[in-house]
Biopython code that builds the backbone (N, CA, C, O; Angstrom):
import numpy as np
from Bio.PDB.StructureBuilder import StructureBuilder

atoms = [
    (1, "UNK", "N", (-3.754, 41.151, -35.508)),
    (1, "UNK", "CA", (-2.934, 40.004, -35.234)),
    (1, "UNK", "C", (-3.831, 38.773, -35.208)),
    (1, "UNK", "O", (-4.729, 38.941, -34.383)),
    (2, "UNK", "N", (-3.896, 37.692, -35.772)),
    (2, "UNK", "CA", (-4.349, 36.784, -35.896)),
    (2, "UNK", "C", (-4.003, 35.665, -35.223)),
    (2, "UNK", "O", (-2.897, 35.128, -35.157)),
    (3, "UNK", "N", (-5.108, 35.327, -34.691)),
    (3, "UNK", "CA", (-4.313, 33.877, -33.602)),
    (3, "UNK", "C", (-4.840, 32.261, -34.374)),
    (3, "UNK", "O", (-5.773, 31.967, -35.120)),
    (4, "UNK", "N", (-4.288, 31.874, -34.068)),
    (4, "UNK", "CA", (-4.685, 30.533, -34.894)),
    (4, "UNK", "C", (-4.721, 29.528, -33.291)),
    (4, "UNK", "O", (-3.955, 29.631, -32.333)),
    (5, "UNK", "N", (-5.860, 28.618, -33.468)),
    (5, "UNK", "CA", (-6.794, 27.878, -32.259)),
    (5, "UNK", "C", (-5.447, 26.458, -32.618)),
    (5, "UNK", "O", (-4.735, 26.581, -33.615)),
    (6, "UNK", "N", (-5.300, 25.363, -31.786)),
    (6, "UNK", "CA", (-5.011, 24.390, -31.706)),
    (6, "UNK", "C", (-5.927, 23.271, -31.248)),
    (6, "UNK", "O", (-5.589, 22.849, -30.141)),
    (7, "UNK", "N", (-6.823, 22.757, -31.688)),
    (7, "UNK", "CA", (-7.733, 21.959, -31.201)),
    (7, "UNK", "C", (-7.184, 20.505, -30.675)),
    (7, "UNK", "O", (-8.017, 19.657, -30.357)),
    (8, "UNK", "N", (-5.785, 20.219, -30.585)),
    (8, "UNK", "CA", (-5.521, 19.003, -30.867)),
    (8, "UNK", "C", (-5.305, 17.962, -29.431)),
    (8, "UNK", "O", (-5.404, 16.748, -29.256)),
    (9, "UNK", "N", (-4.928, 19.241, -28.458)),
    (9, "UNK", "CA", (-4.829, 18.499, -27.048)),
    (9, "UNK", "C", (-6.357, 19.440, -26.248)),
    (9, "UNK", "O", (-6.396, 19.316, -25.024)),
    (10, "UNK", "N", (-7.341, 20.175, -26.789)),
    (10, "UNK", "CA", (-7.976, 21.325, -25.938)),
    (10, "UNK", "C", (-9.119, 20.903, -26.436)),
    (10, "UNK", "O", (-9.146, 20.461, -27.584)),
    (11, "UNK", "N", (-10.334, 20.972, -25.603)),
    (11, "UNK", "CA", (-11.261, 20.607, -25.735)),
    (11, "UNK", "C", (-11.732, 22.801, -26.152)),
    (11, "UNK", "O", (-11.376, 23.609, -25.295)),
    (12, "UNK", "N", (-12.355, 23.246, -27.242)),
    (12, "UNK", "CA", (-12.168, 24.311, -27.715)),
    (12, "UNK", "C", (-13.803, 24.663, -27.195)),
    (12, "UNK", "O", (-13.774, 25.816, -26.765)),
    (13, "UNK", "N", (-14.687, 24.306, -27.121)),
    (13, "UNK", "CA", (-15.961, 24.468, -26.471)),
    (13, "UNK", "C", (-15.764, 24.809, -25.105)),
    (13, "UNK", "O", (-16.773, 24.986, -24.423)),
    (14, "UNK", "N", (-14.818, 24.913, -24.666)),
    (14, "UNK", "CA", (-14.389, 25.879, -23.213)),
    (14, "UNK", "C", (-13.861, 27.157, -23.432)),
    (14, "UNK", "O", (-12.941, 27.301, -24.238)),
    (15, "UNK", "N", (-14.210, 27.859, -22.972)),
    (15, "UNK", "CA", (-13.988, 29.456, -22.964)),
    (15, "UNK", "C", (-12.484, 29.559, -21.997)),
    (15, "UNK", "O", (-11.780, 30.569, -22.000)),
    (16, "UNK", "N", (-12.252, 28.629, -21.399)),
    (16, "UNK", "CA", (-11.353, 28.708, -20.990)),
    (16, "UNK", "C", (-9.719, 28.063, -21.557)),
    (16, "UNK", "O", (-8.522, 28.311, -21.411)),
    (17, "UNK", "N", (-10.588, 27.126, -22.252)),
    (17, "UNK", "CA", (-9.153, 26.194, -23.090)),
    (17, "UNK", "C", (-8.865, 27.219, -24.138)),
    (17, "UNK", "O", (-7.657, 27.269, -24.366)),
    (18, "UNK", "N", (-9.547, 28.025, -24.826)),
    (18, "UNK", "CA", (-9.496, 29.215, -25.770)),
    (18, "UNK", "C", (-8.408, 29.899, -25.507)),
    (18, "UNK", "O", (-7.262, 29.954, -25.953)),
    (19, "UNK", "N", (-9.444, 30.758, -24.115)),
    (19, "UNK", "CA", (-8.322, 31.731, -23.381)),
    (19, "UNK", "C", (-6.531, 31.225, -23.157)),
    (19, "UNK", "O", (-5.590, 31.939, -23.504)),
    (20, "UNK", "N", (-6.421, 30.151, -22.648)),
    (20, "UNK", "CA", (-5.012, 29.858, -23.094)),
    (20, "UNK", "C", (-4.367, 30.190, -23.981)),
    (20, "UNK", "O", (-3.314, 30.785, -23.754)),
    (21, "UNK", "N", (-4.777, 29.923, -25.284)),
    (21, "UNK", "CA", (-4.380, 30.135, -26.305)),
    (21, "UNK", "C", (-4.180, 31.767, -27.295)),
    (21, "UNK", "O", (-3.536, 32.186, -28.256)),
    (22, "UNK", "N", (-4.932, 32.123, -26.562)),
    (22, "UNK", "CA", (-5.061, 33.942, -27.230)),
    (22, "UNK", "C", (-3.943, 35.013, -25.991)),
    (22, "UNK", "O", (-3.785, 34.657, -24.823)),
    (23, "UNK", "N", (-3.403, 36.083, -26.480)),
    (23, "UNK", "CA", (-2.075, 36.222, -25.440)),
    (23, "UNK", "C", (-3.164, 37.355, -24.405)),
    (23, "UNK", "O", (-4.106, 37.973, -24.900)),
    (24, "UNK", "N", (-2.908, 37.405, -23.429)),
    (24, "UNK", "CA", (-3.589, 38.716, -22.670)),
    (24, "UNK", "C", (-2.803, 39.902, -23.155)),
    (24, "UNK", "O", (-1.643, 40.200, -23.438)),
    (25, "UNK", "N", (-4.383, 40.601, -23.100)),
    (25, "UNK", "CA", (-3.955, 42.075, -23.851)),
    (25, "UNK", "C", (-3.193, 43.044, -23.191)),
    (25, "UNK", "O", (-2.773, 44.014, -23.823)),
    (26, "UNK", "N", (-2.923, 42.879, -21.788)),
    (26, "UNK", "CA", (-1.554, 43.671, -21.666)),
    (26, "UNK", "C", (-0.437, 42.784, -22.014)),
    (26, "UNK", "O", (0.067, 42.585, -20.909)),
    (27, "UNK", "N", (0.029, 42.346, -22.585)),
    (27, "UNK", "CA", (1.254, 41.856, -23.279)),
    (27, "UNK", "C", (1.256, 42.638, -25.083)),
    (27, "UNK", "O", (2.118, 42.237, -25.865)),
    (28, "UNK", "N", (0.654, 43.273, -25.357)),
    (28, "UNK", "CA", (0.107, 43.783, -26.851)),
    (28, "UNK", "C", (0.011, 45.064, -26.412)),
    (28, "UNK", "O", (-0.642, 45.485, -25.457)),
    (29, "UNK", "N", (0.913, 45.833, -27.403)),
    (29, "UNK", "CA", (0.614, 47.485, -27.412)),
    (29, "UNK", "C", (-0.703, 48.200, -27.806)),
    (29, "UNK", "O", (-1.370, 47.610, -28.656)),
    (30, "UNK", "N", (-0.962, 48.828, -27.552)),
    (30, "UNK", "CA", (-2.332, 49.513, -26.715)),
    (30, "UNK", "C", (-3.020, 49.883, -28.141)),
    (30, "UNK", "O", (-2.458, 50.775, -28.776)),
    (31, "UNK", "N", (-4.049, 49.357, -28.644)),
    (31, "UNK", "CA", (-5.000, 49.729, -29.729)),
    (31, "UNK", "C", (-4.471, 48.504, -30.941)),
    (31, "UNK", "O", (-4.405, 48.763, -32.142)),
    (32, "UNK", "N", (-4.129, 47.174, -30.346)),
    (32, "UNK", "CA", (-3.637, 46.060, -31.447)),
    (32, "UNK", "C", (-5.106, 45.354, -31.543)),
    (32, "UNK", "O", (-5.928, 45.174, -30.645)),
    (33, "UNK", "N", (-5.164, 45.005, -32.967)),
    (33, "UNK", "CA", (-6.594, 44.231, -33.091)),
    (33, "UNK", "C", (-6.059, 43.069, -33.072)),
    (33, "UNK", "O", (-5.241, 42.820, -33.958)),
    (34, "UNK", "N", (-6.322, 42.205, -32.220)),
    (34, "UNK", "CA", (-6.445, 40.586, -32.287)),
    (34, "UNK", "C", (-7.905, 39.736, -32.961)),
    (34, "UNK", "O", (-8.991, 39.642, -32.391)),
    (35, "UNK", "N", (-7.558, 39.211, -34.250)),
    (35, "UNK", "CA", (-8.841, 38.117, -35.036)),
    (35, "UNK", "C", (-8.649, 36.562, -34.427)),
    (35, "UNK", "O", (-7.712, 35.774, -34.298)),
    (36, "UNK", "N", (-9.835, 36.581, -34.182)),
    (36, "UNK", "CA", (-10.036, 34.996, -33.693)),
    (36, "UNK", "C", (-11.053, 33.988, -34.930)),
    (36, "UNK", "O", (-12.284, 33.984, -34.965)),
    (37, "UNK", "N", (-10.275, 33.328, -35.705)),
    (37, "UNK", "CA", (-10.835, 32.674, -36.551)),
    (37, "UNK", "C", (-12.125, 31.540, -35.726)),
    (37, "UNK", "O", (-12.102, 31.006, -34.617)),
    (38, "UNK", "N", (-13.364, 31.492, -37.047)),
    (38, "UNK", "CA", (-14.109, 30.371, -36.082)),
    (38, "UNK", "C", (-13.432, 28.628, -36.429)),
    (38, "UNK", "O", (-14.021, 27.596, -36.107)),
    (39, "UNK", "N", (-12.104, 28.692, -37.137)),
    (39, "UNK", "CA", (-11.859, 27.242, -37.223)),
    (39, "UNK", "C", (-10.527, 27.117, -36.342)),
    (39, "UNK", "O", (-9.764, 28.062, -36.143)),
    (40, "UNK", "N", (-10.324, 25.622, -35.764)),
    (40, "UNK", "CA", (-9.119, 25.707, -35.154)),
    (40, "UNK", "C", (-8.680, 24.201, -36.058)),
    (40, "UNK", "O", (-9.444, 23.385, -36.574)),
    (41, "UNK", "N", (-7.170, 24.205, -36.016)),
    (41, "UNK", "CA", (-6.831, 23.035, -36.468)),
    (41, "UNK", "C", (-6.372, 21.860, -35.248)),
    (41, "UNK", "O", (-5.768, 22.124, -34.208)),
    (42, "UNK", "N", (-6.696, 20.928, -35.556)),
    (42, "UNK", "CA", (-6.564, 19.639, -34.756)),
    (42, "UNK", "C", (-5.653, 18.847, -35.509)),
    (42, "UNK", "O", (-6.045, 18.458, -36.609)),
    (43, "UNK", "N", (-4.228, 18.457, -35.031)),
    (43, "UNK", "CA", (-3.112, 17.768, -35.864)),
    (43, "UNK", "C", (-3.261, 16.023, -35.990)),
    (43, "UNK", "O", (-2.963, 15.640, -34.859)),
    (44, "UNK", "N", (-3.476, 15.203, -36.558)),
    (44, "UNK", "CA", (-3.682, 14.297, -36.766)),
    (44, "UNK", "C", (-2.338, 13.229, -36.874)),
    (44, "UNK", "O", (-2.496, 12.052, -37.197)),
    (45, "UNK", "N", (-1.480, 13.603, -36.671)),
    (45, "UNK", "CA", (-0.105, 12.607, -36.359)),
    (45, "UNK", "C", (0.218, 12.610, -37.691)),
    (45, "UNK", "O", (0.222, 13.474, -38.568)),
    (46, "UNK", "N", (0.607, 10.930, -37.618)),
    (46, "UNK", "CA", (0.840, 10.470, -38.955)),
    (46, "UNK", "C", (-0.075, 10.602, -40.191)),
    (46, "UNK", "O", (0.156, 11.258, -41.207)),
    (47, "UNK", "N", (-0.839, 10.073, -39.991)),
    (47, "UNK", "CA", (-2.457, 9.819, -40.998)),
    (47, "UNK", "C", (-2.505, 11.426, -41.579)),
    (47, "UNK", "O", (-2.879, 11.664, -42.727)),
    (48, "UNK", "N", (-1.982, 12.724, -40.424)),
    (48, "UNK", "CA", (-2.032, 13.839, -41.226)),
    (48, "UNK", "C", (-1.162, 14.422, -41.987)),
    (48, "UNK", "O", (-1.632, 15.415, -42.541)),
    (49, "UNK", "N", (0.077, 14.168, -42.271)),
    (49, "UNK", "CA", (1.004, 14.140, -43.264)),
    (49, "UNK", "C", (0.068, 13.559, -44.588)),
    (49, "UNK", "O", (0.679, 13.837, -45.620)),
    (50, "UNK", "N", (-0.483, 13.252, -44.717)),
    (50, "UNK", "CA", (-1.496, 12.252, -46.117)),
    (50, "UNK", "C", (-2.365, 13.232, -46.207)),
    (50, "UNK", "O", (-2.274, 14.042, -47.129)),
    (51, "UNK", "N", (-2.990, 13.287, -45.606)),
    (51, "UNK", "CA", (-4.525, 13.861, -45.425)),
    (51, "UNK", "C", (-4.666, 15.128, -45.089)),
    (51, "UNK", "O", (-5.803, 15.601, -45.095)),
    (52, "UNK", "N", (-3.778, 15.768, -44.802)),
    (52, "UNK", "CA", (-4.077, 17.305, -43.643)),
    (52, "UNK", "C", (-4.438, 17.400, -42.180)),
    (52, "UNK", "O", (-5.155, 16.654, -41.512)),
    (53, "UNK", "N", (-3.950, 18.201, -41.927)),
    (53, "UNK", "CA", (-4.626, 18.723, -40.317)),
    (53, "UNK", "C", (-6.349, 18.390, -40.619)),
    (53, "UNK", "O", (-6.839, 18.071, -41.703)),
    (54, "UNK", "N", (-6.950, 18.546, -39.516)),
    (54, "UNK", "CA", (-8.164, 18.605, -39.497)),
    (54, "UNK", "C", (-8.586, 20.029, -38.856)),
    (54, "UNK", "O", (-7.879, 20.921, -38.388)),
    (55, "UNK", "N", (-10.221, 19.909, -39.026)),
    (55, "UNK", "CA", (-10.565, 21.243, -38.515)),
    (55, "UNK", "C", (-11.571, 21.223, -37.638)),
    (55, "UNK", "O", (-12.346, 20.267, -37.604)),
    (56, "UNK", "N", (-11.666, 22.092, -36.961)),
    (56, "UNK", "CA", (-12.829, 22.323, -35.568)),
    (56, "UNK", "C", (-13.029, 23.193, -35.741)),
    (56, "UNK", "O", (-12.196, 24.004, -36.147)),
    (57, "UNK", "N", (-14.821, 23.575, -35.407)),
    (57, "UNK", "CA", (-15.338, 24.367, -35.735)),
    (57, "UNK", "C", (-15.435, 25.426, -33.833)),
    (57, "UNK", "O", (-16.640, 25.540, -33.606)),
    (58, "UNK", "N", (-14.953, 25.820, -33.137)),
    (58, "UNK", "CA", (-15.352, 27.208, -32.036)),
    (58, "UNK", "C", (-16.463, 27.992, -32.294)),
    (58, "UNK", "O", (-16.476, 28.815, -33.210)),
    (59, "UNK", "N", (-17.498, 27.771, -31.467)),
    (59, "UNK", "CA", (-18.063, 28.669, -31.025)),
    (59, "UNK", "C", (-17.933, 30.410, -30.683)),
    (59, "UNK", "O", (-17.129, 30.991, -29.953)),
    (60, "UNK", "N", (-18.716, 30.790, -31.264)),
    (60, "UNK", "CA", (-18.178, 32.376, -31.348)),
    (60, "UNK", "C", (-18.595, 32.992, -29.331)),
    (60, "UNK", "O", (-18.108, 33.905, -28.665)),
    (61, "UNK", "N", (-19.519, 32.098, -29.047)),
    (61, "UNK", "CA", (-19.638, 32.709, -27.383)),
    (61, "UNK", "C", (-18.131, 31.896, -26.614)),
    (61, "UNK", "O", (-17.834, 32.180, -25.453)),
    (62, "UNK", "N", (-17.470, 31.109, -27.256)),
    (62, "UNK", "CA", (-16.642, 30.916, -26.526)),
    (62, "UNK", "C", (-15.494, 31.444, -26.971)),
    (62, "UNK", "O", (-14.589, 31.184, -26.178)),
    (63, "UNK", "N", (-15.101, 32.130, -27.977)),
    (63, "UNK", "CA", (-14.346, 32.904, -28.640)),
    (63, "UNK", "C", (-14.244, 34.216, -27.763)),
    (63, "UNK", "O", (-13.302, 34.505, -27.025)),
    (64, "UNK", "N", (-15.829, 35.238, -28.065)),
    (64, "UNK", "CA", (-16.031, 36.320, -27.374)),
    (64, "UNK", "C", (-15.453, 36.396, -25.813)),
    (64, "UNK", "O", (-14.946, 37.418, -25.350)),
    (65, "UNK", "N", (-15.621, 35.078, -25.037)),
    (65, "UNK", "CA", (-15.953, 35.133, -23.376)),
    (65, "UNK", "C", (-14.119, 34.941, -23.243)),
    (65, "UNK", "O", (-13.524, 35.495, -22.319)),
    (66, "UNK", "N", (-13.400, 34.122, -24.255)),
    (66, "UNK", "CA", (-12.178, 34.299, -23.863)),
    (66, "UNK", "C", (-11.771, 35.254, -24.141)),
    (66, "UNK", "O", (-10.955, 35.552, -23.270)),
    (67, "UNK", "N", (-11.829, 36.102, -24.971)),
    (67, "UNK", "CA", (-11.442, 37.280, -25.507)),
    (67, "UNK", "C", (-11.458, 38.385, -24.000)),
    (67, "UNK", "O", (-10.558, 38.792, -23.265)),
    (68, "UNK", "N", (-12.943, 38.582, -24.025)),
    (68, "UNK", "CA", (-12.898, 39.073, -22.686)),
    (68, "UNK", "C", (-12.127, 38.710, -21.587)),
    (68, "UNK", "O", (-11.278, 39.584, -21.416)),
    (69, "UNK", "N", (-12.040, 37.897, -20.834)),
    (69, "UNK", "CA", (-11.357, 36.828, -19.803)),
    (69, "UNK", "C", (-10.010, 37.785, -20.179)),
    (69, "UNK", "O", (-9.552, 38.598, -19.377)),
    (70, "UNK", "N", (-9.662, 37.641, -21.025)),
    (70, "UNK", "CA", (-7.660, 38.494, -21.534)),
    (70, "UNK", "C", (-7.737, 39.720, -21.306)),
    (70, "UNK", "O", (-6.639, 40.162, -20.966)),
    (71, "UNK", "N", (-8.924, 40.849, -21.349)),
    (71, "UNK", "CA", (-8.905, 41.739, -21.215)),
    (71, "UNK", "C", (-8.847, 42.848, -22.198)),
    (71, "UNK", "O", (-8.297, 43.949, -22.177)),
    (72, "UNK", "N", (-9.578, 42.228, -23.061)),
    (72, "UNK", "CA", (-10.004, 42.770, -24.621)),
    (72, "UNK", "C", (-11.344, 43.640, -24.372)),
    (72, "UNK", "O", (-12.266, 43.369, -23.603)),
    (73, "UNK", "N", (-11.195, 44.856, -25.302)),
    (73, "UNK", "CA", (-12.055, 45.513, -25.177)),
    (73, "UNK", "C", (-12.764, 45.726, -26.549)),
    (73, "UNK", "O", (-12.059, 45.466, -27.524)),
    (74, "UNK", "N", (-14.000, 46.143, -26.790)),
    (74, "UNK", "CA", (-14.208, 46.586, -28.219)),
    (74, "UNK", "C", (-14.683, 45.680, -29.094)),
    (74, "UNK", "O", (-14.780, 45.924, -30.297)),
    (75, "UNK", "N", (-15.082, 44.349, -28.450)),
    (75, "UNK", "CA", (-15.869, 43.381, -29.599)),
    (75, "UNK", "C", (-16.193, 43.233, -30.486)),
    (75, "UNK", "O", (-17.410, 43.380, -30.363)),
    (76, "UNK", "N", (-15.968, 42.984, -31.603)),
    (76, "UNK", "CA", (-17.012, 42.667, -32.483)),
    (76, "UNK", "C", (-16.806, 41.247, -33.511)),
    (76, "UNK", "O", (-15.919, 40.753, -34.208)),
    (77, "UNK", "N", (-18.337, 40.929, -33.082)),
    (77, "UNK", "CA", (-18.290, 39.660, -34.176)),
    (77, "UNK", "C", (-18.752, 39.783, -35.636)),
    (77, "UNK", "O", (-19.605, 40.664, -35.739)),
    (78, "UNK", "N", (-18.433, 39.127, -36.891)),
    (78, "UNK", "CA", (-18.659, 39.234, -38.133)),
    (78, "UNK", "C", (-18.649, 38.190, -38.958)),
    (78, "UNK", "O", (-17.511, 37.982, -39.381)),
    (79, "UNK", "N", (-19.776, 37.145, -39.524)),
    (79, "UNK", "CA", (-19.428, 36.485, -39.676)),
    (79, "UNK", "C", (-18.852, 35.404, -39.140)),
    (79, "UNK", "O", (-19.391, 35.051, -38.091)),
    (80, "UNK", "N", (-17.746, 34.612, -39.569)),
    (80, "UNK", "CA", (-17.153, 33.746, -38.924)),
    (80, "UNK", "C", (-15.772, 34.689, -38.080)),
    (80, "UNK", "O", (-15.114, 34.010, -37.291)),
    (81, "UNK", "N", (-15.506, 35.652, -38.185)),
    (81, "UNK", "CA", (-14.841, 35.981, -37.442)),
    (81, "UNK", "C", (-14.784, 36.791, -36.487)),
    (81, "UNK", "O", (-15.468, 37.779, -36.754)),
    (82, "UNK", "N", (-14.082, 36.889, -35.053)),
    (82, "UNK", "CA", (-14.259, 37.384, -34.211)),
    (82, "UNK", "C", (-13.218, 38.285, -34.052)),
    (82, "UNK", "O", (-12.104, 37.938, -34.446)),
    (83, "UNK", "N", (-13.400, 39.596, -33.448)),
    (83, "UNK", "CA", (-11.959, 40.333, -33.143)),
    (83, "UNK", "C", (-12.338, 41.840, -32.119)),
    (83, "UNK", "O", (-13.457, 42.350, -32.073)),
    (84, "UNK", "N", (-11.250, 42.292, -31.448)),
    (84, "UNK", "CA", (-11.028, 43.146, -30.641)),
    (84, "UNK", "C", (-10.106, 43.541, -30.387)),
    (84, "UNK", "O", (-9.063, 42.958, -30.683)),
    (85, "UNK", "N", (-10.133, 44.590, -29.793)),
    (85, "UNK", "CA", (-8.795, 45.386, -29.550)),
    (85, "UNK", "C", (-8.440, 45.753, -27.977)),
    (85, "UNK", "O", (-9.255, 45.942, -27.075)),
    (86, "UNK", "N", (-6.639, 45.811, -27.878)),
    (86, "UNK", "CA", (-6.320, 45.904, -26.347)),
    (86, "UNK", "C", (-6.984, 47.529, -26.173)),
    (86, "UNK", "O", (-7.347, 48.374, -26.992)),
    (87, "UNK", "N", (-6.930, 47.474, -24.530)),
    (87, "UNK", "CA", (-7.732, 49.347, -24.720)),
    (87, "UNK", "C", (-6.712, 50.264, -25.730)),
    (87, "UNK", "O", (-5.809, 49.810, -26.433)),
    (88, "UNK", "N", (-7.075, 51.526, -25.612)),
    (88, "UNK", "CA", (-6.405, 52.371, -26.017)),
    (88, "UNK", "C", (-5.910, 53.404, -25.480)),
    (88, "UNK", "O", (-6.606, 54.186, -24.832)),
    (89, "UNK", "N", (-4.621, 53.562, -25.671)),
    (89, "UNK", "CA", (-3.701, 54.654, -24.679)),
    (89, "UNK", "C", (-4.251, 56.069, -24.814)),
    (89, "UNK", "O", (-4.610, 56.552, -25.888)),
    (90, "UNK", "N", (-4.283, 56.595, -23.824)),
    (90, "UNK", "CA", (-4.892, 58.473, -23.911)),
    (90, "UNK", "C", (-3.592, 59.263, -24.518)),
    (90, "UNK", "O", (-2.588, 58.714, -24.972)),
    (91, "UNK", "N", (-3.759, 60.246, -24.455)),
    (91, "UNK", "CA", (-2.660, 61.207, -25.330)),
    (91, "UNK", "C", (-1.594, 60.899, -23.713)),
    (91, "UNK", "O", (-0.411, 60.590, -23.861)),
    (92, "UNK", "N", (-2.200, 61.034, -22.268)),
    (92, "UNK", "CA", (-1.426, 61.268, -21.170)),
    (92, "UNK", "C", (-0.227, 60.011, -20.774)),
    (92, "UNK", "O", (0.756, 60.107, -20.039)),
    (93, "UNK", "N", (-0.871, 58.493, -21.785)),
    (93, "UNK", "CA", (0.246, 57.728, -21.141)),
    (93, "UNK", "C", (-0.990, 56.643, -20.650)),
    (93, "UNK", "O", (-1.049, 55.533, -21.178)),
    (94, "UNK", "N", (-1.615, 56.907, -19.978)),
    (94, "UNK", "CA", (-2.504, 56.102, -19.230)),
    (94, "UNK", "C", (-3.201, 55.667, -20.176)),
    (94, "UNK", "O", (-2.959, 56.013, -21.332)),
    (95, "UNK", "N", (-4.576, 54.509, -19.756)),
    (95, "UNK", "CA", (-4.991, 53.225, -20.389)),
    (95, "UNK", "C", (-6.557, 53.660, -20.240)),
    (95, "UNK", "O", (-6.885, 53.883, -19.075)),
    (96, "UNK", "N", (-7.422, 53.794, -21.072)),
    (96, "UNK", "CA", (-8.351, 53.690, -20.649)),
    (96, "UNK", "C", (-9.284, 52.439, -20.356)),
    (96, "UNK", "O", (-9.318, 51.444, -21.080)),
    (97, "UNK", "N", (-10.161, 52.643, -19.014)),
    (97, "UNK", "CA", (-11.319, 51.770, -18.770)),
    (97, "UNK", "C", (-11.889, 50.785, -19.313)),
    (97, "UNK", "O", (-12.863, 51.251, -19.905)),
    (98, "UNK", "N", (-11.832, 49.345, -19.499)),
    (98, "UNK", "CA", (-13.199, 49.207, -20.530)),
    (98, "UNK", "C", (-14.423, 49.092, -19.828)),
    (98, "UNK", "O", (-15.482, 48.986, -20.446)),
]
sb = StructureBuilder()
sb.init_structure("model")
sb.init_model(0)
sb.init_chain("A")
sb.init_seg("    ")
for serial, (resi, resn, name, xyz) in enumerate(atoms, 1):
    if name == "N":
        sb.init_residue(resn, " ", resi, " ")
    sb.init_atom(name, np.array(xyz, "f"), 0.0, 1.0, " ", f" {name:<3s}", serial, name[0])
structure = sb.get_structure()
């Protein structure tokens, strides 16, 4: 599942303005990969109807630390992109640890 960043009211160099934006992983069935792109778009009003959105570049430690913060397990970074997965359900029903 791919989340797309909003840079336009969030200062995105916070691990925490991130975390807003990405859903916590108990809301996501159990073994969903969530990708966190390293660009976010920043909307430019009028001037961006002409021109396009703009783009911001995120930090991948502030990507990773929100990721975590939601309760993502399973990290991994690549490149420009970041991604993980909610835990994964046991055969019994239950959730495992991360």
């Amino acid at each position: 599942m791919p989340v797309r960043l909003d840079a336009t009211t969030a200062d995105l160099e916070s691990p925490a303005a991130v975390a807003t934006q990405v859903p916590h992983a108990d809301t996501l069935a159990p073994g969903t990969v969530v990708v966190v792109g390293a660009v976010a778009v920043k909307k430019r009003g009028t001037l961006g109807r002409l021109l396009g959105d703009g783009h911001v570049k995120v930090s991948r430690a502030a990507r990773c630390t929100a990721l975590l913060a939601r309760g993502y397990v399973d990290l991994t970074a690549e490149g420009d992109d970041v991604w993980a997965a909610t835990s994964a359900a046991k055969a019994d029903g239950s959730s495992r640890e991360a």
